[in-house]
N, C-alpha and C positions, 0 to 999 in steps of 0.2 A: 821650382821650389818643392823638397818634399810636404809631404803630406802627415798628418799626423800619426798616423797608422803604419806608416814606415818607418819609425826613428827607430834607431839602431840603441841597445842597450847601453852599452856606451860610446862615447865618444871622445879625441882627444884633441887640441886648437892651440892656437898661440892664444887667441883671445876669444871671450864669452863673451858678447852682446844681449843684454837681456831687454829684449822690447824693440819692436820694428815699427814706429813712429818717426818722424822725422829725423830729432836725433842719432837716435840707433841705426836706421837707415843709412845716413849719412856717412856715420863713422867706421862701419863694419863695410860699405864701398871704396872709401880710402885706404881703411887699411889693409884689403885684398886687392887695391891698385896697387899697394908699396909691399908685396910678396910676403904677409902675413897669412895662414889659414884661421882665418872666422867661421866663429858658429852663432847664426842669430836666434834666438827663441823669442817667439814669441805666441801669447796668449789666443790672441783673435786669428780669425781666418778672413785675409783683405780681398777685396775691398771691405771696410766695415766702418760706421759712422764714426767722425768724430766733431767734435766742434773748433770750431779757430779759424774761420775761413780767410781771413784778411793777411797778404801779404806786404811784407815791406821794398821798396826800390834796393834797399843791398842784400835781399834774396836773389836777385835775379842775376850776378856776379857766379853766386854760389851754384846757379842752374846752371852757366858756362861751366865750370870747375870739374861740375857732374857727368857733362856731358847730354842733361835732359833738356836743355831750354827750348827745343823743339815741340816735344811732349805738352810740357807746360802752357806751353802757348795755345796751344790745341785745345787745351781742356779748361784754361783761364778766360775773366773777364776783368780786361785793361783797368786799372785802377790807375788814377792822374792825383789824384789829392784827395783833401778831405774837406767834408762839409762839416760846420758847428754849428747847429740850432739852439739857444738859449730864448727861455721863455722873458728874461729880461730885460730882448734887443727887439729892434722892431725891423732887422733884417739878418739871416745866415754868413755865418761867414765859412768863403770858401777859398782854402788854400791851396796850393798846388804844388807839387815837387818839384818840380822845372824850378821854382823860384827860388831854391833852398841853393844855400850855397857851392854845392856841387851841381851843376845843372844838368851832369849825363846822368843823376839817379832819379827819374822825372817819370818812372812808370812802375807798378807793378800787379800782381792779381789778386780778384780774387780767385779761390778755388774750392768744389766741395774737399772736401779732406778724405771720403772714400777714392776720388780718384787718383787724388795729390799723392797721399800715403801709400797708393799699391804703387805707384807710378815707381816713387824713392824704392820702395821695398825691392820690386823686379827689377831695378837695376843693383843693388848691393848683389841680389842673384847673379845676375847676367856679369860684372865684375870677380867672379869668384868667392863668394860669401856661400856659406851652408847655408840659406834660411827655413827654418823649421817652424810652422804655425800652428794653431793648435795647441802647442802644449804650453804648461805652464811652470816655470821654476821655483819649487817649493822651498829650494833651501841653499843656502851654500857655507861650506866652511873655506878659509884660507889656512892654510898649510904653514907651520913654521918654517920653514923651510923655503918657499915661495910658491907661487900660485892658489890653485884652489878648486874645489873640488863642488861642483852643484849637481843638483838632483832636481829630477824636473820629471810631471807627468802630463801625458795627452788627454784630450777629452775623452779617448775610447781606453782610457787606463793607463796605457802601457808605461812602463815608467824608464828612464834613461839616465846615467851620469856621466857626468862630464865632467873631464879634468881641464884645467886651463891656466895659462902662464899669466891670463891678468883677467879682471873682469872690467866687464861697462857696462851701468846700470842706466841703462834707457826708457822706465818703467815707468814715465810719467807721473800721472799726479796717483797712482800706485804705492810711489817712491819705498821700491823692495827694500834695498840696503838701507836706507835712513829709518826704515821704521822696525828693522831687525837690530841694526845698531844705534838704538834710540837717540839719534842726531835730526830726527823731524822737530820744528818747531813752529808754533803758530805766528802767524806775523802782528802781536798787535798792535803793531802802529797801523793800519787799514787793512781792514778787515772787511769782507763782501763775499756776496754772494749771487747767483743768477738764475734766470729764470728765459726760458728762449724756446721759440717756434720756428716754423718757417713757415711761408706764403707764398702765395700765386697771386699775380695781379695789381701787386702793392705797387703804389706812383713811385717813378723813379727820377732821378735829375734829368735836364736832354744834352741832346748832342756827347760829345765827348766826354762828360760829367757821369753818362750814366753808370759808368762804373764804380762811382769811387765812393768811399764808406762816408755814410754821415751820424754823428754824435749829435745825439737830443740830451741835452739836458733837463731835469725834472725835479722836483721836490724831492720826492726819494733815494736819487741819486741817476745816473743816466742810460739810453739806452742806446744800441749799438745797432745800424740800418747796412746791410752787407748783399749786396747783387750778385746773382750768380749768373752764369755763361746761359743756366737751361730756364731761366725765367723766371725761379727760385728766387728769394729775398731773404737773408737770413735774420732774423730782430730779437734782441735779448736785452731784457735790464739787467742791473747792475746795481747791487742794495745794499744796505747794511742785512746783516742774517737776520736781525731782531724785526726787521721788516718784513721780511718771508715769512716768518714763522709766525707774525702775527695774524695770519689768513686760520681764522678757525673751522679747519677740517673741510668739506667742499672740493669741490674740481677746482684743479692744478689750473686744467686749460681757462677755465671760467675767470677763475682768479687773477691768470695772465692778461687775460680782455679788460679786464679793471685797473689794473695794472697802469695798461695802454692808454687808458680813456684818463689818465693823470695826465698824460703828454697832448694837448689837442693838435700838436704838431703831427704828430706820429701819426695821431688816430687818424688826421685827415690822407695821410697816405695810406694806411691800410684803410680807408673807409668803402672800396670795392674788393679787396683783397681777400683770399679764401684762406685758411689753415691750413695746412700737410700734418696730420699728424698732430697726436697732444701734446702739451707745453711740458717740457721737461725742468727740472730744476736742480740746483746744486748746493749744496749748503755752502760755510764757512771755508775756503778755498785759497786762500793768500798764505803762504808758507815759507820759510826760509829753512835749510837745514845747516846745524854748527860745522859742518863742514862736508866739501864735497870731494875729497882726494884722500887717499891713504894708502897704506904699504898692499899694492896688489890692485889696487879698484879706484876708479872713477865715478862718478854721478854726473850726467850730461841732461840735457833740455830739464823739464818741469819733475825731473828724477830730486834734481838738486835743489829748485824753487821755486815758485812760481807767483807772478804779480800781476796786481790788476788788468786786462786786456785788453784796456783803452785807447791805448794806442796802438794794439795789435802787433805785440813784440813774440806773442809765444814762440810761433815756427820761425823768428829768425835768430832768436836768445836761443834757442833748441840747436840751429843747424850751426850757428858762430858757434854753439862749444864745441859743437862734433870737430869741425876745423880746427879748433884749437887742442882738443883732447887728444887726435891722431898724433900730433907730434907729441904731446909728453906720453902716451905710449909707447910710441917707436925707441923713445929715450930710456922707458923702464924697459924695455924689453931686451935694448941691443947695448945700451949703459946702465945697465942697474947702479953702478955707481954715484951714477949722477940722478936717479930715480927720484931723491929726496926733495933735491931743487926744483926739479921737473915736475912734481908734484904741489910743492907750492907754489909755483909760477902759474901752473893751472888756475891752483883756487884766487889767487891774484886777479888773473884776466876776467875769468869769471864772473866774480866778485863788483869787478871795475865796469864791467859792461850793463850787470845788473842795474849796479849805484847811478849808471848816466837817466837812466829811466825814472828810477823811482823817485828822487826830488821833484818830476813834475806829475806822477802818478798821486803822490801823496797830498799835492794840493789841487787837485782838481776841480776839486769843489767850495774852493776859497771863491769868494765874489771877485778877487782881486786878479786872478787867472784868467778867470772866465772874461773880466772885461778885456786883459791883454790878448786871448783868444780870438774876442771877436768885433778888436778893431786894432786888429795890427800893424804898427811902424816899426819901417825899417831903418831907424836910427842907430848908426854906428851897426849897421847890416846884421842887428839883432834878431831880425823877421826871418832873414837866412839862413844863422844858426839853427832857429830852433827847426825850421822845417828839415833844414838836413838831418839836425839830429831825429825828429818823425819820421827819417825817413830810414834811419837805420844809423848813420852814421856815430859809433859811440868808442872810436878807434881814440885812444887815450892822448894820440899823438895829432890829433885832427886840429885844423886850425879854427874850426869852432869854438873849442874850447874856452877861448879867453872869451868873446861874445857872450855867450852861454853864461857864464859868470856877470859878465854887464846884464844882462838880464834877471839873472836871480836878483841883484841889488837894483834892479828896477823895481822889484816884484816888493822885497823889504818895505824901499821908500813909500810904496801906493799902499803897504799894508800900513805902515806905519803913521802915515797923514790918515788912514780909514780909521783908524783906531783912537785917533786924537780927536777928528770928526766924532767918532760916536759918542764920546763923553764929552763933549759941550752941545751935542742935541738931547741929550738926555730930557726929561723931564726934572723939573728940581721937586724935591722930598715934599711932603705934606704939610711938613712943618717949616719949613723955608716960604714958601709960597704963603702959609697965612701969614707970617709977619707981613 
């Protein structure tokens, strides 16, 4: 991979990749498997932190495809299921992928994402990709004509352009293009925010379990327990932002610890555990952008949205568009003709994949969820949908699908008796009662 201090003043590609993230990684690998030259830019020099360590079981498809599932293995810690701790149950409930309706999708990792990230990035290299780090792409115009012309400078100055027959913006929660062409938008239907450390020593599940991520739920909303391969524990909540922001000035880290001690579930696993490092925080973060395709450019992984990470969908929402993005470039590229469909078909897929997630992102904090969470029937093999679908599967044509709907209108009915219940316990009015 060059180095920043080498880039050439300019340069010229079938395709710009901006951002070497999973995403980008991903797509700028494909598309110099199918005899495209790529130029990836990106900002940081990897390995470099990031957060999202939790992988899904139809990641691990996409590791065959790449050709790294070797790598992965190496540097992962087996993830089988997920555990839900609710302070309103007087036991965890713990599911498993095996059990979800596809039973070969019954494993995946976790991983730190410095490793994960350089891993994708050296191989988009090693397949043919230009990847260039370090620098940052400050600008791009599209050409009437087609393609497009960006400008990009390295940390030590130098500055470079590139012409390029299509872009893909990979630039994560950055999101270059959506916020140059004011197509970023805040999601508020849920809206959050986070706050995360990491730990040594923290109790972990045993036997086989120990891998696998477990969801605390809490007053303020819940917190996210992630096992690393080096002994590492990753732990973040997940808030509304007016609850963050209601910490009056004080350590970050401090505030984090109080935080914890709302959970005594939690606490009591970290209650030997040591910090790595101050507690990091994120503001308001849930985004949708009006659109992620247009004449010339793409928006792929958290370039184009990004939603709550409760079920730990970022890096495989990220790596499913790169797969889907390749072919509607290869179609702008080699059928500009048909470029226009290919490009809606994109934000379609997209779109569709998103939408499987976020009906059960959005209620996660209904009482009504939480109790179907954590005493699950598998009536009419509704328990199997949903875990396949936890487990990745959001293929439009999956035979989930009709399940998944018998669930939603399970979900209705128990909302619906909950809400009929509460207004005949009410209390009666002041004046009802002295009569």
């Amino acid at each position: 991979m060059d180095a920043a201090t080498s880039i050439p003043a300019q340069a010229e590609c079938d395709v710009l990749v901006i951002g070497g993230g999973p995403a980008g990684s991903t797509i700028a690998t494909l598309l110099a498997e199918r005899g495209k030259s790529v130029t990836l830019i990106d900002k940081d020099k990897h390995p470099r932190f990031h957060i999202g360590e939790s992988l899904l079981p139809f990641n691990v498809p996409l590791f065959e495809r790449l050709g790294i599932s070797d790598q992965i293995e190496k540097i992962g810690m087996p993830k089988f299921g997920i555990e839900f701790v609710s302070p309103d149950h007087a036991k965890p409930s713990l599911l498993e992928f095996g059990e979800g309706w596809r039973k070969d999708m019954d494993f995946s990792y976790q991983v730190r994402r410095s490793e994960f990230d350089h891993i994708l990035l050296r191989n988009a290299a090693a397949k043919g990709a230009t990847v260039i780090e370090e620098t940052r792409v400050t600008a791009v115009e599209f050409l009437g004509n087609g393609g497009a012309v960006a400008m990009a400078t390295a940390d030590d100055g130098a500055v470079m352009s590139v012409k390029a027959r299509f872009v893909v913006d990979a630039t994560g929660r950055d999101t270059f293009l959506a916020n140059r062409l004011k197509l970023k938008q805040r999601n508020r239907r849920h809206e959050s925010a986070a706050l995360y450390g990491h730990f040594t020593g923290a109790e972990r599940l045993e036997g086989r379990a120990e891998g696998n991520i477990s969801i605390f739920w809490f007053a303020k909303g819940w917190f996210w327990f992630i096992p690393l391969a080096d002994g590492t524990t990753s732990v973040g909540a997940v808030c509304k932002p007016e609850f963050l922001k209601s910490r009056d000035g004080g350590d970050l880290t401090a505030f984090f610890r109080q935080v914890i001690d709302m959970c005594p579930e939690l606490a009591k696993r970290l209650a030997k555990a040591e910090m790595v490092g101050p507690a990091i925080g994120t503001g308001n973060y849930s985004y949708n952008t009006g659109g992620s395709a247009g004449d010339g450019y793409i928006m792929i992984g958290d370039a184009s949205a990004f939603i709550d990470p409760v079920f730990s969908t970022g890096v495989y929402l990220a790596m499913r568009s790169a797969f889907i993005g390749v072919e509607t470039v290869m179609t702008c590229l080699d059928q500009p003709e048909r470029s226009a469909q290919a490009l809606k078909q994109f934000e379609r897929d997209v779109r569709q994949g998103l939408g499987s997630f976020t009906w059960f992102i959005y209620r996660m904090t209904s009482p009504v969820i939480r109790n179907l969470f954590m005493a699950p029937r598998n009536f009419f093999r509704m328990e199997e949908a949903v875990l396949s679908l936890l487990a990745g599967d959001i293929s439009p044509t999956s035979p989930i699908r009709p399940r998944l709907a018998l669930f939603k209108a399970l979900y209705y009915v128990k909302t619906g008796f909950a809400a009929v219940a509460g207004l005949f316990s009410r209390p009666a009015p002041a004046q009802s009662r002295a009569r």
